[in-house]
C-alpha positions in Angstrom: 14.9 20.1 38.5 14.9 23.7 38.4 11.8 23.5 35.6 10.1 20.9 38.1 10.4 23.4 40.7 8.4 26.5 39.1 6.0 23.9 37.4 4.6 22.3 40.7 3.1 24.8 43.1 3.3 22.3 46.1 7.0 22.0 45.3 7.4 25.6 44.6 6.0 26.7 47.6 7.8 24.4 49.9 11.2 25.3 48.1 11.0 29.0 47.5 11.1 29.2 51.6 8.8 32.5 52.9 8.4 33.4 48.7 12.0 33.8 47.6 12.9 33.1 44.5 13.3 29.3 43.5 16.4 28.0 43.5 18.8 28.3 40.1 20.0 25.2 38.5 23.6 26.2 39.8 22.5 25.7 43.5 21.1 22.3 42.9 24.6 21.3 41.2 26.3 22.4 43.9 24.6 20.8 47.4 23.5 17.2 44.9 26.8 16.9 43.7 27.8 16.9 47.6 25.9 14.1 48.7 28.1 11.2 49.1 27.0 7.9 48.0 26.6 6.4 51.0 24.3 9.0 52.4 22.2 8.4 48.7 22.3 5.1 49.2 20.9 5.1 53.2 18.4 7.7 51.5 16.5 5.6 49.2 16.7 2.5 51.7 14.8 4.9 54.0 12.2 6.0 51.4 12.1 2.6 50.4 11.1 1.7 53.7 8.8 4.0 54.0 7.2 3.2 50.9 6.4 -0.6 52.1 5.3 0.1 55.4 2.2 2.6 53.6 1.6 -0.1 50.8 3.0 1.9 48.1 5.5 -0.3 46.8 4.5 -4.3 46.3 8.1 -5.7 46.9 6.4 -9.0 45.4 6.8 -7.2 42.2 10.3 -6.4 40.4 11.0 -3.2 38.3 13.8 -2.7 35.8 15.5 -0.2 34.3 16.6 -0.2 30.6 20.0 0.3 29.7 20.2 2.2 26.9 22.7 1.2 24.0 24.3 3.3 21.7 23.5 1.7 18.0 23.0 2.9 14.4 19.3 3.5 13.2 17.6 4.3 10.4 16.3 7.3 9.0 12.7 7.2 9.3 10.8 7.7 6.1 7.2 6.5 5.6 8.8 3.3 3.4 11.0 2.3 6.1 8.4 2.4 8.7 6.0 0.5 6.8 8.6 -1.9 6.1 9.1 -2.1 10.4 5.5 -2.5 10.6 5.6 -5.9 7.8 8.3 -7.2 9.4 6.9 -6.9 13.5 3.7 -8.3 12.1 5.6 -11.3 11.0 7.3 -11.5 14.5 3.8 -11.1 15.9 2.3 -14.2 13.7 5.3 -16.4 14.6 4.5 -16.3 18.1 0.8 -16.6 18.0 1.7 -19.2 15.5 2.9 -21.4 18.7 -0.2 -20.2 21.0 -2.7 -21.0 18.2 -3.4 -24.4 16.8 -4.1 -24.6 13.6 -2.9 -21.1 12.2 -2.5 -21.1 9.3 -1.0 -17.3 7.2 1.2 -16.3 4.4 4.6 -14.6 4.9 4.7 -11.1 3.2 7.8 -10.6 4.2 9.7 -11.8 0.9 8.2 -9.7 -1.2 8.0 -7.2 1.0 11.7 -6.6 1.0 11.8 -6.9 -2.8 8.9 -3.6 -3.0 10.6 -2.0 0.0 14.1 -1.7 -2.1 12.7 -1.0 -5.5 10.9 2.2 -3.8 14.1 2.8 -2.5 15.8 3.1 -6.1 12.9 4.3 -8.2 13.6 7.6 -9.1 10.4 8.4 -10.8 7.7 9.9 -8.5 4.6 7.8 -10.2 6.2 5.0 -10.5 7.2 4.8 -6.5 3.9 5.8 -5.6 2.5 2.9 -7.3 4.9 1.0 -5.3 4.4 2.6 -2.0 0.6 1.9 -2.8 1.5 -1.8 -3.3 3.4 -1.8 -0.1 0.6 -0.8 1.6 -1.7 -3.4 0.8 1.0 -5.7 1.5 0.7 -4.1 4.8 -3.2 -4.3 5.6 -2.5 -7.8 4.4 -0.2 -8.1 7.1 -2.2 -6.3 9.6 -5.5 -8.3 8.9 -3.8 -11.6 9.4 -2.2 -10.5 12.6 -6.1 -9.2 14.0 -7.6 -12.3 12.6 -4.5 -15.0 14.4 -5.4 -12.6 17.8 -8.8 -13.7 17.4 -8.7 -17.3 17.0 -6.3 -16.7 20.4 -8.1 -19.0 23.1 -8.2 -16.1 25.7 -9.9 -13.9 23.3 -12.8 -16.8 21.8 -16.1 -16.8 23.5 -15.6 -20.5 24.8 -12.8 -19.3 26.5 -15.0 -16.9 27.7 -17.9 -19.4 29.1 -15.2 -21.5 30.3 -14.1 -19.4 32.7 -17.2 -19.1 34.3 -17.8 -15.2 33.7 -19.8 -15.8 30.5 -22.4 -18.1 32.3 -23.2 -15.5 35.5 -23.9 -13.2 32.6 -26.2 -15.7 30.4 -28.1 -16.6 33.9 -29.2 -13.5 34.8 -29.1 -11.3 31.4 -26.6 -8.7 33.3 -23.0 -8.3 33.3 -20.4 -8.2 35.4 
């Protein structure tokens, strides 16, 4: 908060009070930790309040916080990500898979996994960048099919486009929208 402070000018000038110095990070700690959780709490259903009475919050809408979990990742080398990226573009064709009729694409995956774990092991520098190379065409494979599946999405066609009515305005009078 202290960094926040002598960032903003607006906030720096109403917190410095007559141009005094700003306020250390030690004086923060000291009056926030002494605000009692009820007084919080009547705080934000004030500014809350506020908030919806000059339209700045839609309470018709919900947002959510994350919680964050503590887990074990993996270090992220340029195999490993491209490996992510094959396996999420699987994900990704799976679900358009159900929005699309008729899709029809190969699973990369398998082999894949087999190139991703040989580079893994190869200890010669030629012979894993031959492999990275392979698992990088494996990847614009991958990439391709998902772009192509997006396509073929009815939202994205050009009959969905006429259907909706925005396409024929357009047609009619040669201008768009």
């Amino acid at each position: 908060m202290e960094y926040a402070q002598s960032d903003s000018r607006i906030c720096e000038q109403f917190v410095k009070l007559d141009n005094r110095h700003p306020f250390s990070f030690q004086v923060f700690q000291k009056y926030i930790s002494k605000i009692s959780e009820d007084s919080l709490q009547q705080i934000l259903v004030s500014l809350n309040k506020i908030a919806i009475s000059e339209g700045l919050e839609d309470i018709k809408q919900l947002r959510q916080d994350s919680t964050v979990v503590e887990t074990n990742i993996h270090y992220p080398t340029n195999n490993s990500l491209v490996w992510d990226c094959i396996k999420e573009s699987h994900r990704l064709l799976s679900q358009l898979a159900e929005e699309v009729k008729d899709l029809d694409y190969r699973d990369y995956t398998k082999d894949a996994k087999r190139t991703f774990f040989k580079i893994n092991i190869t200890r010669n520098g030629d012979k894993r960048i031959d492999l990275f190379n392979k698992q990088l065409i494996t990847f614009t494979k991958c990439i391709n099919q998902v772009a192509n599946a997006v396509k073929k999405k009815p939202c994205y066609s050009m009959n969905a486009f006429f259907i909706t009515g925005i396409g024929k305005s357009v047609a009619a009078d040669g201008k768009s929208v």
